[in-house]
C-alpha positions as CSV (number, residue, x, y, z in Angstrom):
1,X,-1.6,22.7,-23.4
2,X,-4.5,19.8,-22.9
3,X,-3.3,16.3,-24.0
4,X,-6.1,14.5,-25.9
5,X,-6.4,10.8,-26.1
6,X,-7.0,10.9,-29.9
7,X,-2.8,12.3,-29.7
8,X,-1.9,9.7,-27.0
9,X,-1.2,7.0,-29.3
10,X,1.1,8.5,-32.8
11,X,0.5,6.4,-35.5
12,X,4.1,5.1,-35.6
13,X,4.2,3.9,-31.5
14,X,7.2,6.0,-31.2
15,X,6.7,5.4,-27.9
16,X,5.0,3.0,-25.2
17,X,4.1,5.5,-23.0
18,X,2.8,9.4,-24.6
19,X,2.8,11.9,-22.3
20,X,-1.2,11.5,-21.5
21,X,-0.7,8.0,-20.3
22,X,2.6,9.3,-18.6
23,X,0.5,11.9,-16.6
24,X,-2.5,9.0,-15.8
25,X,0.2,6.8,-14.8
26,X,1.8,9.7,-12.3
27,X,-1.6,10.8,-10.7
28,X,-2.6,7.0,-10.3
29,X,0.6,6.2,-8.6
30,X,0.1,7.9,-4.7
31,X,-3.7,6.7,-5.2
32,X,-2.1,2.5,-5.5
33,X,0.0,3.2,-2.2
34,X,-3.2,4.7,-0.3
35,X,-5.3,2.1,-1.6
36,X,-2.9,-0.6,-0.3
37,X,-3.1,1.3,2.6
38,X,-7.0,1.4,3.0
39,X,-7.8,-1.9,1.8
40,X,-5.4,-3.5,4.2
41,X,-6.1,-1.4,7.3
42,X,-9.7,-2.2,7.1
43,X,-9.1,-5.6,6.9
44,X,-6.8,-5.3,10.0
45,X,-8.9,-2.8,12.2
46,X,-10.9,-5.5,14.3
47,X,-7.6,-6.8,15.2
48,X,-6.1,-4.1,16.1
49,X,-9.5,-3.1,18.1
50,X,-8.4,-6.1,20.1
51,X,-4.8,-5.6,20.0
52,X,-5.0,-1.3,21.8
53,X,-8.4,-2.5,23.6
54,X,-10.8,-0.2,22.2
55,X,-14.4,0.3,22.4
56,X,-16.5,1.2,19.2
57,X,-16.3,5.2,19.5
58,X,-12.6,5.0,20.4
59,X,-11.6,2.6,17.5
60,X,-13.5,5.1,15.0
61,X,-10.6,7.6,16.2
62,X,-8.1,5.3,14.5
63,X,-9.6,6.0,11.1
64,X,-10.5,9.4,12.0
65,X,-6.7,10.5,13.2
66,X,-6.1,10.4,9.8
67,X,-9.0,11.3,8.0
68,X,-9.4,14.6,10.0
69,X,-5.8,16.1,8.6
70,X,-6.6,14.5,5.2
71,X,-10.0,16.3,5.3
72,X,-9.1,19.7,6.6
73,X,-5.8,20.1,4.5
74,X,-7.7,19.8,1.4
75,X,-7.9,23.0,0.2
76,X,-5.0,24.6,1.4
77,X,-3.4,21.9,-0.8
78,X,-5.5,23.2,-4.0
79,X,-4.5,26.5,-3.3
80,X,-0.5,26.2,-2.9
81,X,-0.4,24.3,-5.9
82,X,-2.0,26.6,-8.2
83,X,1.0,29.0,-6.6
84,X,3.9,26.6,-6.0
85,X,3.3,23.7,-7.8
86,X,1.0,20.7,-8.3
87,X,4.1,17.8,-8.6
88,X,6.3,19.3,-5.8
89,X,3.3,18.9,-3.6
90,X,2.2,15.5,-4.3
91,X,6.4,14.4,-3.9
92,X,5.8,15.8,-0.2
93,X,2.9,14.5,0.7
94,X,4.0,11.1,-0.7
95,X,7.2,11.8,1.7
96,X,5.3,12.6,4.9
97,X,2.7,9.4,4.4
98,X,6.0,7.6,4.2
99,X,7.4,8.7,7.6
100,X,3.8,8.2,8.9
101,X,3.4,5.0,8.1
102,X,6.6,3.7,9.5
103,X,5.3,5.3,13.1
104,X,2.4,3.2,12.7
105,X,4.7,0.4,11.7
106,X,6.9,0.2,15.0
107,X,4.7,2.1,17.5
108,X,4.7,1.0,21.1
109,X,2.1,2.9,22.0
110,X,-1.7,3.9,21.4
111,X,-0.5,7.5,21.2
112,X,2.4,7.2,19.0
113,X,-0.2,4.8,16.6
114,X,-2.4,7.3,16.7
115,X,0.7,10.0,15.6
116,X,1.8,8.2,12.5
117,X,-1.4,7.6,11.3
118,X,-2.3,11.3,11.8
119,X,1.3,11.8,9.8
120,X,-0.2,9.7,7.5
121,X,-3.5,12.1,6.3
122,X,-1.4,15.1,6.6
123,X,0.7,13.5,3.6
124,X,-2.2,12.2,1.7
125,X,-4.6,15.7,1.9
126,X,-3.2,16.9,-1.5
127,X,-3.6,14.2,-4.0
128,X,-7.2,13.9,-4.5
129,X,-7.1,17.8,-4.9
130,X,-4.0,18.1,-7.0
131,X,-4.7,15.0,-8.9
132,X,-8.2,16.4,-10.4
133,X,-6.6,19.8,-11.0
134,X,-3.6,17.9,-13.0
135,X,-6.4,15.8,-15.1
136,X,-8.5,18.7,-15.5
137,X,-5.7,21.1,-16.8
138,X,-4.3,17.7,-18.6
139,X,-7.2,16.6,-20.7
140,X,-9.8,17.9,-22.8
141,X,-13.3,18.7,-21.5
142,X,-15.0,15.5,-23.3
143,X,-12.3,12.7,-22.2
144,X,-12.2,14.0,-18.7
145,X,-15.2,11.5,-17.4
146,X,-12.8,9.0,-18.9
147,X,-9.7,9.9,-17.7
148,X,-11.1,10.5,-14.0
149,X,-13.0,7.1,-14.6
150,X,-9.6,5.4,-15.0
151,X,-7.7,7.3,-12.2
152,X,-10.6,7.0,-9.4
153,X,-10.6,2.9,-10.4
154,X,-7.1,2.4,-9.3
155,X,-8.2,2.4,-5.5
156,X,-11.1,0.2,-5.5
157,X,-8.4,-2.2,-8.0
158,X,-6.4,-2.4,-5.0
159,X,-9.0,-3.9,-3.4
160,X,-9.5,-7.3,-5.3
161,X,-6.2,-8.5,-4.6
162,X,-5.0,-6.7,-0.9
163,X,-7.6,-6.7,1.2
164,X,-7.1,-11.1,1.1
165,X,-3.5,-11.2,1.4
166,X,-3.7,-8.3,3.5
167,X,-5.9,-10.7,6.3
168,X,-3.7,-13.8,5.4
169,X,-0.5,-11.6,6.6
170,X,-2.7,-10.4,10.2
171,X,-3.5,-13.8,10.9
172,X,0.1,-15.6,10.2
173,X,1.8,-12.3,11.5
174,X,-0.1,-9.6,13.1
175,X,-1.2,-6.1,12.0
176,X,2.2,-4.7,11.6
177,X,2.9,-7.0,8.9
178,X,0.5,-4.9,6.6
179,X,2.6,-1.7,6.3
180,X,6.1,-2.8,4.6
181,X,3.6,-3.3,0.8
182,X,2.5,0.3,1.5
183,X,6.2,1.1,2.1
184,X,7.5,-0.3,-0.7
185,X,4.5,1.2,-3.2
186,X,5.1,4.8,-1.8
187,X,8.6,4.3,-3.0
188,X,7.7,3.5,-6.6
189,X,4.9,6.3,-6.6
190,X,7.7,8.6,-5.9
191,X,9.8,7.7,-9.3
192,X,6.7,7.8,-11.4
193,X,5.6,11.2,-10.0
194,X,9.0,12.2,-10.7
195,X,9.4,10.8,-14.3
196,X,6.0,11.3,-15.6
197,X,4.0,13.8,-13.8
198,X,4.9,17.4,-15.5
199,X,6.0,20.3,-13.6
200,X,3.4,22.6,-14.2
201,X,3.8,26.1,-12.9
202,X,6.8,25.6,-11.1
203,X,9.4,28.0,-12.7
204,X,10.0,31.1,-11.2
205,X,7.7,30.5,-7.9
206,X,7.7,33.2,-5.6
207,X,8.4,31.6,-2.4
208,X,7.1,35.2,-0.4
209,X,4.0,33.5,-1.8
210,X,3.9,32.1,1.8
211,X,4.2,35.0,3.6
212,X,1.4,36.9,2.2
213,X,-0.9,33.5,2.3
214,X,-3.8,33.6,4.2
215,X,-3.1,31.3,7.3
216,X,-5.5,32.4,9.8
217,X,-8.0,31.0,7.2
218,X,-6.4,28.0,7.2
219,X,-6.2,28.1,11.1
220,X,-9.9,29.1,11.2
221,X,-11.1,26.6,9.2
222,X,-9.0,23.6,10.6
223,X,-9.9,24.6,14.2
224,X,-14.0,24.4,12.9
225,X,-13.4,21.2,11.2
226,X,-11.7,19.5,14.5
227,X,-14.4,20.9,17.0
228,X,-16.6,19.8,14.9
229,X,-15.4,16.4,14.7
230,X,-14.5,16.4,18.3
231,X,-18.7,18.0,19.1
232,X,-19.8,14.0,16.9
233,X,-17.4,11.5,18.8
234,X,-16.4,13.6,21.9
235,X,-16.1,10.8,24.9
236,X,-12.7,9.9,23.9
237,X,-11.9,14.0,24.1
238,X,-13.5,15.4,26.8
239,X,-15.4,12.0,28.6
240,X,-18.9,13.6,27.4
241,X,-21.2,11.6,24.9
242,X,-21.3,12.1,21.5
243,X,-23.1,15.0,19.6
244,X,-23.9,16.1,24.1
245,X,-20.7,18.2,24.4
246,X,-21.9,21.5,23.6
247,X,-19.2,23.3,24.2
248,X,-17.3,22.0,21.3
249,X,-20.2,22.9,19.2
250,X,-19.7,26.1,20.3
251,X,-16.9,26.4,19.4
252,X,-16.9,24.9,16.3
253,X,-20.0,27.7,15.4
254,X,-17.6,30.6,16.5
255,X,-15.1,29.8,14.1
256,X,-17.2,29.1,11.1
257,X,-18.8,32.8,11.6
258,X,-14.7,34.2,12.5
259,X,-14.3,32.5,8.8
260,X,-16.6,33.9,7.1
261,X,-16.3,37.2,8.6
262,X,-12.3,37.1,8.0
263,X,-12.2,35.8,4.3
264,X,-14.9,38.9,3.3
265,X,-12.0,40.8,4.1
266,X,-9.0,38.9,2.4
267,X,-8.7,39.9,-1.5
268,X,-6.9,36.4,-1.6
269,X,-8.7,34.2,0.6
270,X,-8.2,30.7,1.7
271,X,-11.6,30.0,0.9
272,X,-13.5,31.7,-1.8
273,X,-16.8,31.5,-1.1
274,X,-17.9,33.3,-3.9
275,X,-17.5,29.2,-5.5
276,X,-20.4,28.3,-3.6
277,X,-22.5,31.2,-6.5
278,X,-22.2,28.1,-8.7
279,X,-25.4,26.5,-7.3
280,X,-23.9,23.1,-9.6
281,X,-20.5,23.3,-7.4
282,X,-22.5,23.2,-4.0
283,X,-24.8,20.6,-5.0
284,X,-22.2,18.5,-6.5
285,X,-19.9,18.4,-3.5
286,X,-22.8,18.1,-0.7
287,X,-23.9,15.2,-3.1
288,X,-20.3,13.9,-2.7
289,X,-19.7,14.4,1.0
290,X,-23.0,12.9,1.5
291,X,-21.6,9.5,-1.1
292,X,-18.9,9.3,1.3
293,X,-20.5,9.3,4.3
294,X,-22.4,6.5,3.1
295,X,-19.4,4.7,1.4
296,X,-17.6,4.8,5.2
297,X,-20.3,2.2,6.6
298,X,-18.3,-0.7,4.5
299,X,-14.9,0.8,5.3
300,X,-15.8,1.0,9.3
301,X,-18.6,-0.7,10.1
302,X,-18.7,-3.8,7.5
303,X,-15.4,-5.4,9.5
304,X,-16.7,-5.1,12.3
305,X,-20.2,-6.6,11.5
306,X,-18.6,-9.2,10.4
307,X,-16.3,-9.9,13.5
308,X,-19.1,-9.3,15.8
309,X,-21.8,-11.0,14.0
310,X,-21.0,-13.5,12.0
311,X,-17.1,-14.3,14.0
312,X,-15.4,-14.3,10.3
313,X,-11.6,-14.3,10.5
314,X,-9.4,-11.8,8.7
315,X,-9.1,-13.5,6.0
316,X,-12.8,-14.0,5.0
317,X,-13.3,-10.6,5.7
318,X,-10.7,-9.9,3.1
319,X,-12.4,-11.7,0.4
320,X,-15.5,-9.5,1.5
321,X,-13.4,-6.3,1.3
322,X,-12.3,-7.4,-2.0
323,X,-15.9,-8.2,-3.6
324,X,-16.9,-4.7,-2.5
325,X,-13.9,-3.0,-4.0
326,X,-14.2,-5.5,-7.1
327,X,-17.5,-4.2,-7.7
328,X,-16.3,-0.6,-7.2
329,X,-14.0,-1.0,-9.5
330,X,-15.8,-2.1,-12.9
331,X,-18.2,0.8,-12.3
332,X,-15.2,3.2,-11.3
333,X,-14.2,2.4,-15.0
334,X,-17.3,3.0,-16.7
335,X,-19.0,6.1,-14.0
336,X,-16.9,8.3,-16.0
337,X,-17.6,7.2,-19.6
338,X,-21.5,7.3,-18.7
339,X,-21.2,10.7,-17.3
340,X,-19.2,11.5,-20.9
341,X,-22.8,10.2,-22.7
342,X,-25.4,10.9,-20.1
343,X,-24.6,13.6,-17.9
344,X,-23.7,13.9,-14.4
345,X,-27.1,14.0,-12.7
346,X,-28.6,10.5,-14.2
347,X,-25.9,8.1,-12.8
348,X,-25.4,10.2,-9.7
349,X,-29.5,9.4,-9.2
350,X,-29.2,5.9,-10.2
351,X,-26.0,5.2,-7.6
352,X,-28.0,7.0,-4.5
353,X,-31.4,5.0,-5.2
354,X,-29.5,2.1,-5.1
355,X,-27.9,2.7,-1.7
356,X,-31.3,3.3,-0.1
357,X,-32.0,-0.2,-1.0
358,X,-29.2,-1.7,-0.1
359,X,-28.9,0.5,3.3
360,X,-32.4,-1.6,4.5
361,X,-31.5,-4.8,3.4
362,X,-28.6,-4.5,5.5
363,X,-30.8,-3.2,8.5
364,X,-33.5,-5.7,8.0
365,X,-30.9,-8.8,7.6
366,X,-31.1,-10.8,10.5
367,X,-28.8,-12.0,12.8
368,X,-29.2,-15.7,10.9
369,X,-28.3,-14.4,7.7
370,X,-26.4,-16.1,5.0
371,X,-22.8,-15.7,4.8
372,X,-23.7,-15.2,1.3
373,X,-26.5,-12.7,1.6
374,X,-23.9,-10.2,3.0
375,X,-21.2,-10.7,0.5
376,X,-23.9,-10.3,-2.0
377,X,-25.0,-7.1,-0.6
378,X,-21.6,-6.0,-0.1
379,X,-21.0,-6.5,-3.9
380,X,-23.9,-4.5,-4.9
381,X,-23.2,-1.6,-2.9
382,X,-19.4,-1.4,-4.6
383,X,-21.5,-1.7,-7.6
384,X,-23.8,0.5,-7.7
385,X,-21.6,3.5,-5.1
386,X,-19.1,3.4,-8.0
387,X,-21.1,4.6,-10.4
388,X,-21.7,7.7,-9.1
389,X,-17.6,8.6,-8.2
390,X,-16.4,9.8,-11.5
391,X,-19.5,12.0,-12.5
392,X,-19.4,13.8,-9.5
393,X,-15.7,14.5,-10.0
394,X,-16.5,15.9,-13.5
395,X,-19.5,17.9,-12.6
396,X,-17.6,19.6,-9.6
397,X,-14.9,21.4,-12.2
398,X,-18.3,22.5,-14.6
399,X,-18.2,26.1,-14.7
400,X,-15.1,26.7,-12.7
401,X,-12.3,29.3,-14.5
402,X,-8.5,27.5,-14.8
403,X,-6.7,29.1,-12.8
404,X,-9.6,28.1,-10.1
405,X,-9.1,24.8,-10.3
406,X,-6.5,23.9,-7.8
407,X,-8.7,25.7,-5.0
408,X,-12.5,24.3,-6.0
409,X,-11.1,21.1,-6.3
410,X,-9.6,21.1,-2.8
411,X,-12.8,23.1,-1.2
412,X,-14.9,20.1,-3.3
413,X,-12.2,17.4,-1.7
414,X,-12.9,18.6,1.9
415,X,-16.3,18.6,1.7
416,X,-16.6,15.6,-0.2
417,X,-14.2,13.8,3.0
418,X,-15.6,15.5,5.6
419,X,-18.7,12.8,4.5
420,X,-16.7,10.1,5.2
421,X,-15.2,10.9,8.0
422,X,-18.1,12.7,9.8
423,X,-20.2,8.8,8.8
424,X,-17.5,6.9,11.1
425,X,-17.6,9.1,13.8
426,X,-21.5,9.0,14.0
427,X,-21.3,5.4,12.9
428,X,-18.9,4.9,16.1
429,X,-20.7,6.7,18.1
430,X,-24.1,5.6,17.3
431,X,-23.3,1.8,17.4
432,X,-21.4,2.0,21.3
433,X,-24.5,4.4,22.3
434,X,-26.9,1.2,21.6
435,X,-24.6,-1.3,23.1
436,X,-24.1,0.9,25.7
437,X,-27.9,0.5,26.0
438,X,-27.4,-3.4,26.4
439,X,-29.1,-3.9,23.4
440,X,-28.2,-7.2,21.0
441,X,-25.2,-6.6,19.0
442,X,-27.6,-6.8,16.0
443,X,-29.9,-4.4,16.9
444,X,-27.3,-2.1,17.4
445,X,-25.5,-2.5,13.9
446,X,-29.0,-2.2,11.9
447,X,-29.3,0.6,13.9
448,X,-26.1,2.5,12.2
449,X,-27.5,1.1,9.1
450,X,-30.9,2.6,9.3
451,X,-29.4,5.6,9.7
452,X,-27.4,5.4,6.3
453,X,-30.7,4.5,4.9
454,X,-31.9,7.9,5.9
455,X,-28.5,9.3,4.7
456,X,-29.1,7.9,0.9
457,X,-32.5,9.5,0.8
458,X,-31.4,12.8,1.4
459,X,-28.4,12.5,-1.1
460,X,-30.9,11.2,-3.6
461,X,-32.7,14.9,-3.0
462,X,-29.4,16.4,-3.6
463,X,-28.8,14.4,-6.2
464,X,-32.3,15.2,-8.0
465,X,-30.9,19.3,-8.2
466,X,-27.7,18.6,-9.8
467,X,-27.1,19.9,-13.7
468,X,-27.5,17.6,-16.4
469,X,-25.0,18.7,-18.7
């Protein structure tokens, strides 16, 4: 039964929250606690940097330990909770982020950091896919833009209060003091999920379900997914430069084609590449991965810059972190209700211009520049990046049968983070390639940022052969 806004409020306010605000309120609640999470961990990540050691390719591996599990556990999410259950997946995966972020919290050690925080993806891989599916089997077709515009704001809303307080508690206490908020907000995600988010599809689950599931898919794809990660950032793996190790790529290449080759076989497979007929699906979620790749140069690179560059403290660089998200947010709110009116294709174009312009001011701003300059243009890329988040969303589900959703969403989800995680590895490795090259710290920062200038053109093209509707 789809929940329409027009019922969410009975005329006699029986009751503060209706069942469409109690499912908005359940899918937003795991998206706070990772946001906390993000915003903060950004903030903290030069410190940290300092605190392990690192270089610029090995510190990308701190964001990319957990961004490789969240990435390649998409789908496989999607397609147990069409089968098992949608809320009993997001109440473990809000579990296992909790374990994994108390490993980060007392670690002694690089390796066990580096353990927690891959804990940590494992547990958050489901709720992008298994919120969209929710929302999509939740709402009606027209208020869906809106209802995905609300849910996709929470994170960037996050940002305009965390990432400050988040530096204030690094500088007064160090970068442990950042997980026991994240703690605390995965506890209260887990009473909401359980009081408002419906148990859809959950009676009578046939647990032999797992048996007969396709894991060497899984396996395949996951082992592709990690050699190809390994292939962009691979002198912290194998002590050969990035995108030179061509063994990885190899391998990488061999298990794509074992994929393909196995799921032509499977009546049930992992992934259903007959999803990729809809030419609107692939466009949509190339169009997203490549919006994430560029939307991991402020998440990565941005507090770094700032360290490096302009020798801003945590704090300050929260307040930066915060204008981006700020930004982020107010168009988070109203991507979706555009979309509604307009259409995916025209905001999407709009958002992907922008960054092209904002991708060369960064890489032509000097060395000199304003304090203010950069906070400006960090504001207008949350601005205008935002815009774009909540039509995609909608125009990935376009043409896509119900009891599909689960599965596209998650096959859109890893494609959409394998952008963002994919841009800080090259980011990493492209920016300690040119310092290994003894060039100036600048020149080797507008040189990552030239690069996303290149990326924004080609998702503009991607953009351009998206469907209107």
């Amino acid at each position: 039964m789809r929940i329409t806004l027009s019922h969410a409020f009975p005329a006699r306010w029986r009751a503060l929250i209706t069942p469409a605000i109690g499912v908005l309120i359940g899918v937003m609640a795991p998206s706070l606690m990772v946001g906390i999470d993000h915003h903060t961990f950004g903030v903290a990540l030069p410190t940290i940097r300092a605190y392990w050691g690192l270089d610029a390719d090995t510190t990308a591996w701190t964001s990319m330990t957990y961004s490789l599990p969240f990435m390649a556990l998409m789908p496989l999410y999607g397609r147990l909770g069409d089968s098992l259950g949608k809320r009993r997946l997001l109440l473990l995966g809000t579990l296992l982020f909790l374990v994994g972020t108390s490993v980060v919290a007392v670690s002694s050690s690089l390796g066990w950091f580096l353990l927690g925080r891959l804990i940590q993806g494992i547990g958050t891989a489901g709720f992008v896919p298994l919120s969209i599916a929710i929302i999509t089997q939740s709402f009606a077709a027209h208020e869906r833009g809106k209802i995905m515009g609300i849910w996709n704001s929470i994170i960037p809303l996050t940002g305009l209060i965390f990432p400050y307080f988040g530096g204030l508690l690094v500088e007064q206490l160090g970068w442990r003091a950042i997980y026991p908020p994240t703690l605390v907000a995965g506890l209260v995600a887990l009473l909401l999920m359980l009081r408002y988010v419906p148990a859809q599809n959950q009676r009578g689950v046939d647990w032999g379900f797992l048996g007969a599931f396709d894991w060497i898919g899984v396996l395949l794809l996951s082992s592709a997914m990690i050699a190809l990660l390994f292939f962009t950032s691979s002198r912290p793996i194998t002590g050969v430069a990035g995108l030179a190790d061509w063994r990885l790529l190899g391998i990488c290449l061999c298990c794509f084609a074992g994929l393909l080759l196995w799921e032509r076989r499977r009546s049930q497979p992992y992934i259903n590449f007959q999803i990729f007929q809809n030419r609107n699906f692939t466009a949509v979620s190339i169009g997203a991965g490549l919006r994430m790749f560029l939307m991991s140069c402020t998440s990565f690179v941005l507090p770094l810059y700032l360290t490096d560059i302009h020798q801003l403290s945590a704090s300050i660089i929260g307040i930066a972190v915060a204008l981006q998200a700020g930004m982020l947010f107010v168009t988070s709110l109203i991507g979706g209700q555009v979309a509604d009116r307009w259409g995916g294709r025209r905001p999407v174009l709009i958002s992907m211009v922008g960054l092209v312009a904002v991708m060369i001011a960064l890489a032509l701003a000097p060395a000199r520049a304003p304090i203010w300059l950069i906070l400006a243009l960090t504001g207008v890329h949350g601005l205008i990046i935002g815009l774009s988040l909540a039509p995609l969303h909608r125009a990935s589900m376009q043409g896509i049968a119900p009891q599909e959703t689960g599965a596209a969403a998650g096959l859109y989800s890893m494609i959409r983070f394998a952008g963002q995680i994919l841009g800080v590895a090259v980011a990493g490795v492209t920016l300690q390639k040119n310092l290994a090259l003894n060039l100036a710290p600048i020149a080797a920062y507008q040189a990552v940022f030239w690069l996303y200038a290149i990326v924004a053109v080609v998702a503009t093209v991607i953009g351009w052969g998206m469907s209107d509707d």
